[in-house]
N, C-alpha and C positions, 0 to 999 in steps of 0.2 A: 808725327803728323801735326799735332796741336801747336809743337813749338816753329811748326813750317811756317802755320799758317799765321801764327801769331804775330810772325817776326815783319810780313806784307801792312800789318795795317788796318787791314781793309776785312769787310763781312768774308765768312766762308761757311762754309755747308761741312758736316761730318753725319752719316750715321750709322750707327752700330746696331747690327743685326746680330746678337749672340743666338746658337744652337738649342739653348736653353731656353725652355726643361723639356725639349724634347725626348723620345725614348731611344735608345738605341732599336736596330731593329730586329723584332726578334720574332721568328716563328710560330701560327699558333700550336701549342702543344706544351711539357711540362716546363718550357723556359718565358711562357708570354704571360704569366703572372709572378717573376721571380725579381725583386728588386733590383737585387745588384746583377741579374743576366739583361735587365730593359734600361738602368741608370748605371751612372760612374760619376765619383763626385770624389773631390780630396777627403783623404783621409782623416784633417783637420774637422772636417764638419759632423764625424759621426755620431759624435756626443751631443753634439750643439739642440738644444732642445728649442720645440718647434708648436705653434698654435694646435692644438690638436682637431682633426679633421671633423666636423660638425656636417652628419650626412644631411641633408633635405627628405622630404616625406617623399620626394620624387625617385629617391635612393632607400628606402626601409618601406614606403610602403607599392610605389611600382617596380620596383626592383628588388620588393622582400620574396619573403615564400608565396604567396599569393599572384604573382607576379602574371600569371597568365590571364587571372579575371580581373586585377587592376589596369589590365594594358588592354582591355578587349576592344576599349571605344578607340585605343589610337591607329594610327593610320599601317596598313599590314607591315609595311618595311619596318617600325621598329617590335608589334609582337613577339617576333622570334628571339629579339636581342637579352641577353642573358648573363652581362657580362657581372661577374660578383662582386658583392658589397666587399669583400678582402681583396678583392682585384684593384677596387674602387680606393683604398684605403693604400695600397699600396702605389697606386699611381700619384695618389695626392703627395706621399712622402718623396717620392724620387722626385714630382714635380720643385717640392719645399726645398729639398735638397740642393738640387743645381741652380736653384735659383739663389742660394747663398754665394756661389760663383759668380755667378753674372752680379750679384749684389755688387763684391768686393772691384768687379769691372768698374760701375759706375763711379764706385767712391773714387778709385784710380784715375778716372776723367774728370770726375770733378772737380779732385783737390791737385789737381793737374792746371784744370782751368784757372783755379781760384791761386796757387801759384805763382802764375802766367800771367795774373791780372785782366783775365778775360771773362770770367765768371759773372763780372756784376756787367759787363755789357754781350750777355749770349741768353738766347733763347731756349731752350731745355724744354723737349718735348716726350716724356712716354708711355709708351701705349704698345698697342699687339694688335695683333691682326684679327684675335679670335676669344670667343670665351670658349672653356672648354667641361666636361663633362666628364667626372668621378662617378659613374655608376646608376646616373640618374635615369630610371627607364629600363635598367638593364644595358646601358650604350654608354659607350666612352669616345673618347675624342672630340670631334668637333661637326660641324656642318646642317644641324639640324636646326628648326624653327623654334625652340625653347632658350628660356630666359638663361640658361646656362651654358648655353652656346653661343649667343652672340652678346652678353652682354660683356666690353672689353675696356681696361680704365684707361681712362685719359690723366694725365696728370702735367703742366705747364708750372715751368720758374723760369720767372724773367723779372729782374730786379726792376723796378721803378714801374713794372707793368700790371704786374700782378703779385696785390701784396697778401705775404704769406698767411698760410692755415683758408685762407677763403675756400668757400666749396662751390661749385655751381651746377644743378642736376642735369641743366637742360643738354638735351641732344647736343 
């Protein structure tokens, strides 16, 4: 694909939407907390050691043992939710996981680009769709009004555009 486009000249558009770190889908019951029945990842990456998962208060203390009088003020759809801090802990790792996959994609594209001599004139944008939630509340996944649900990175290289290590917080 890159060496098609390369070969024209001319600007072109790619983007890569990988699968990851989505879960496989699994039923709820004794397989919807099991790593390797919700993720699959190469074998390569089993050992590969990994930041270790750093719950929030919003995971130990509204989704600790207390969890029914910490959640009494939020809104009734998430009181009931319950999902566990090793459920929580588990989904982080399958997330870390497959994202070492998709990691190894990128580097594939980019030292492809760079190659190609396309690298210093392409704009490189990534990001997600979503932030997502390890337990926090007792709820996992994504789609609610908390800072761990929609907060999702942006990240931008583009050679002579934006020079590197800068950060910028705004929206």
């Amino acid at each position: 694909y890159i060496d098609g486009f390369s070969r024209l000249g001319k600007p072109w558009f790619m983007q890569v939407s990988p699968h990851a770190p989505h879960q496989e889908q699994t039923s709820p019951g004794p397989d919807s907390c099991n790593l390797h029945k919700m993720y699959t990842w190469p074998a390569r990456y089993d050992a590969v050691p990994m930041p270790p998962w750093n719950p929030t208060p919003a995971v130990t203390v509204e989704g600790g043992p207390n969890m029914k009088a910490e959640k009494a003020d939020k809104v009734p759809y998430i009181r009931p939710m319950n999902f566990t801090q090793k459920c929580g802990e588990i989904t982080y790792e399958g997330h870390m996981r497959t994202l070492m996959v998709a990691d190894d994609m990128v580097d594939t594209i980019m030292t492809h680009l760079q190659a190609d001599g396309q690298l210093a004139n392409t704009l490189v944008l990534f990001t997600t769709d979503n932030g997502y939630a390890w337990d926090e509340r007792g709820a996992t996944s994504k789609g609610l009004p908390w800072t761990e649900h929609v907060q999702a990175p942006l990240m931008v290289r583009w050679d002579g555009v934006f020079p590197p290590g800068t950060t910028d917080d705004r929206l």
